[in-house]
TINU-216710 format. One record per residue (C-alpha): x negated, y negated, z negated; residue in one letter. Coordinates in Angstrom, 1 decimal. Layout:
REM TINU-216710
PT,u,v,w,res
PT,X,Y,Z,a
...
//
This chain:
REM TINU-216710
PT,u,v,w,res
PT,-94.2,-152.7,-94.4,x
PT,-92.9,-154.3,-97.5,x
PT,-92.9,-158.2,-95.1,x
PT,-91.4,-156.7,-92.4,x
PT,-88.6,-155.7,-94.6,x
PT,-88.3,-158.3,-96.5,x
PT,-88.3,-160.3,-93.7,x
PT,-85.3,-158.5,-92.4,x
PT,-83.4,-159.1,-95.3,x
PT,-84.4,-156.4,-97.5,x
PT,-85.6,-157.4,-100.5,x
PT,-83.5,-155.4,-102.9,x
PT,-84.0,-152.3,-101.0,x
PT,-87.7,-152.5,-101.4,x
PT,-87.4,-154.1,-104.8,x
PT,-85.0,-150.7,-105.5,x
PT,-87.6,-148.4,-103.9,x
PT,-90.6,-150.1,-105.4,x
PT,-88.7,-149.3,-108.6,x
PT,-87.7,-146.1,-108.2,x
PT,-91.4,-144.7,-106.2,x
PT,-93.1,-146.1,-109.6,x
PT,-91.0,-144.4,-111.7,x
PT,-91.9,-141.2,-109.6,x
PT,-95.3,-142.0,-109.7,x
PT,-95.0,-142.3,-113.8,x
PT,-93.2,-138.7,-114.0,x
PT,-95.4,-136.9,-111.8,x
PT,-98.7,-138.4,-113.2,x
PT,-97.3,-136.5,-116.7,x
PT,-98.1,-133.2,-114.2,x
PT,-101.6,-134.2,-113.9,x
PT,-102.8,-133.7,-117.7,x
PT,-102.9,-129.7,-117.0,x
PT,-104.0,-129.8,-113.9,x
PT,-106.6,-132.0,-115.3,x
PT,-107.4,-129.9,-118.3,x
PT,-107.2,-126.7,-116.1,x
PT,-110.6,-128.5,-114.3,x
PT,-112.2,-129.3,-116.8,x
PT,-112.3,-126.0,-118.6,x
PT,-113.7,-124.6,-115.5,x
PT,-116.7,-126.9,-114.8,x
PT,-120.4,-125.2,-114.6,x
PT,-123.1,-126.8,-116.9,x
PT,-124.5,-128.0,-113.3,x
PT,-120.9,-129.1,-112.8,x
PT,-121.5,-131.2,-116.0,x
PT,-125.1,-132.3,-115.3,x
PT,-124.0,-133.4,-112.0,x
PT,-121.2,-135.5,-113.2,x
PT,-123.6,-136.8,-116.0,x
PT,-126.8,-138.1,-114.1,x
PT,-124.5,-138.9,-110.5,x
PT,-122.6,-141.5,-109.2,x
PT,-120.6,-144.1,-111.3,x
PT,-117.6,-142.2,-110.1,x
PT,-119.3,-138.9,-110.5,x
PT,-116.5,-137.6,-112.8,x
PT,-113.7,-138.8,-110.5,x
PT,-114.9,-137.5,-108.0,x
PT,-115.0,-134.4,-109.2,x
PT,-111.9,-134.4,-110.3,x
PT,-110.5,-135.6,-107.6,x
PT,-112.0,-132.8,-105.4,x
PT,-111.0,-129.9,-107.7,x
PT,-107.5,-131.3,-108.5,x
PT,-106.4,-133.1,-105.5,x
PT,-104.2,-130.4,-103.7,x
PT,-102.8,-129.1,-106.5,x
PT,-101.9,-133.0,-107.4,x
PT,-100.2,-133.3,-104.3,x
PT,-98.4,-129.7,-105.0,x
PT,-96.5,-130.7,-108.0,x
PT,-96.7,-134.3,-107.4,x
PT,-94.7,-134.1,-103.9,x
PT,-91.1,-132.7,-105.3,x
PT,-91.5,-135.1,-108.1,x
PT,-91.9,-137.8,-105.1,x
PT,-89.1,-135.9,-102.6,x
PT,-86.4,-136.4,-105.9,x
PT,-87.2,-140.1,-106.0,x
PT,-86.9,-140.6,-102.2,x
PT,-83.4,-139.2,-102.1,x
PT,-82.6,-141.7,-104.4,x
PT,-83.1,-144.6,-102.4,x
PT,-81.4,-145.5,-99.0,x
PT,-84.6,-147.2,-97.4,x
PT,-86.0,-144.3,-96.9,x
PT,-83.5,-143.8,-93.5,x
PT,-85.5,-146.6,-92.3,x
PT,-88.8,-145.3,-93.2,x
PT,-89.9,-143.8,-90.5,x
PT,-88.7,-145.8,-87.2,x
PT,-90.0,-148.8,-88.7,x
PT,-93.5,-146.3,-89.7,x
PT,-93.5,-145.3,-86.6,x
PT,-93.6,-149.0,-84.9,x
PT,-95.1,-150.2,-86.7,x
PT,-98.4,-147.6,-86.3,x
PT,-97.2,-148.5,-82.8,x
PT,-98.5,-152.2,-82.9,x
PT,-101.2,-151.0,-84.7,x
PT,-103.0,-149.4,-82.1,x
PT,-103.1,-152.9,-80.7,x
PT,-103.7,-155.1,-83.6,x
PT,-106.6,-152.9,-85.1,x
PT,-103.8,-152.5,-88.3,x
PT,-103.9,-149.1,-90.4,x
PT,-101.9,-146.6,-89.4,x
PT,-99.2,-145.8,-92.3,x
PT,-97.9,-141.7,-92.3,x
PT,-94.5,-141.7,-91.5,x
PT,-93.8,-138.7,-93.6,x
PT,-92.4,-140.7,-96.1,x
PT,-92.6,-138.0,-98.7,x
PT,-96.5,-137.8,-97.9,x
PT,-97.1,-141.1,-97.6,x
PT,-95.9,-141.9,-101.4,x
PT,-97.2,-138.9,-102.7,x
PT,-101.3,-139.9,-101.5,x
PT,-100.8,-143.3,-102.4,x
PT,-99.6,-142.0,-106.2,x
PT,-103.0,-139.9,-106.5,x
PT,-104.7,-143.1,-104.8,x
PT,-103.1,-144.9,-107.9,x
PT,-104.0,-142.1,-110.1,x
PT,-108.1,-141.8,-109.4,x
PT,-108.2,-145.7,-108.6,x
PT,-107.3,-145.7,-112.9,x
PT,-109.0,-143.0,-113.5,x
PT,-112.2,-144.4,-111.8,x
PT,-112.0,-147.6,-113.6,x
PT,-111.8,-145.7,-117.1,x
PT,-114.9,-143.9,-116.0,x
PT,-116.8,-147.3,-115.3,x
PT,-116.4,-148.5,-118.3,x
PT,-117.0,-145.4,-120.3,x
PT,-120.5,-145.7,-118.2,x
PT,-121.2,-149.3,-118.8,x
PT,-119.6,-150.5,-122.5,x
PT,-120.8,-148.0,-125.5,x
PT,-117.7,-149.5,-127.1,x
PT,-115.7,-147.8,-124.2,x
PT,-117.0,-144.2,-125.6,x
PT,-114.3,-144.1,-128.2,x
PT,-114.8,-140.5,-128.9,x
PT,-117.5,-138.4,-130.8,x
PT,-118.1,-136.5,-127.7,x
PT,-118.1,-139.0,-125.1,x
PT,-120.9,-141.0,-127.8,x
PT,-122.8,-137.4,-127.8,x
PT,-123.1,-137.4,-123.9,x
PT,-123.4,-141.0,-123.3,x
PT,-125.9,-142.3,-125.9,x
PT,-124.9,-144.2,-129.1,x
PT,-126.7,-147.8,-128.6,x
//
């Protein structure tokens, strides 16, 4: 989407929405902490076993599953505020829609033309994509485990 536009002539419109969707993305991630805490406090001990001998994104994805709607819940008027904002998002979702259009015949990925939706995932995408890396390397360096408790759990080389 963003070559297409820019292509057209664009480029400050998409530099103004890139601008203003990141900032979105940086207010509504403030929304996750509780959300996040709210999770945590409810895990099971199997909850917590599971997360410590599973997958290297064991813990994401456990957040991810118990968090992600309600995410999407506060992080969605946070995104809808933003989107107002910006005058590209008239052109959204005509060029969305052709563009999913020549998709079906260039094997492309669809994009959602729900604008509002579409920024929204792709801020929780951002979200557990960090989140995920922090947890790899609280896995794999002992100098990542910068806590008492995250040394408890992981082992102190």
């Amino acid at each position: 989407m963003k070559t297409t536009l820019t292509g057209l002539g664009m480029t400050k419109q998409v530099d103004d929405f890139e601008r203003t969707m990141n900032k979105a993305a940086e207010t509504a991630v403030k929304e996750a902490v509780p959300v996040f805490v709210d999770a945590i406090k409810g895990m099971s001990v199997q909850d917590g076993f599971a997360i410590l001998k599973g997958e290297q994104n064991a813990a994401t994805t456990f957040l991810r599953q118990r968090t992600g709607e309600v995410l999407s819940g506060k992080f969605r008027p946070i995104v809808e505020k933003a989107t107002e904002q910006v005058a590209l998002t008239s052109y959204w979702t005509p060029l969305a829609n052709g563009y999913n259009s020549a998709a079906m015949f260039t094997g492309g990925k669809a994009v959602d033309p729900d604008l509002n939706a579409y920024v929204t995932a792709k801020a929780i995408d951002g979200l557990f994509t960090l989140i995920a890396e922090q947890e790899m390397k609280i896995r794999k360096d002992p100098l990542a485990r910068t806590t008492d408790l995250l040394k408890r759990v992981f082992g102190q080389p």
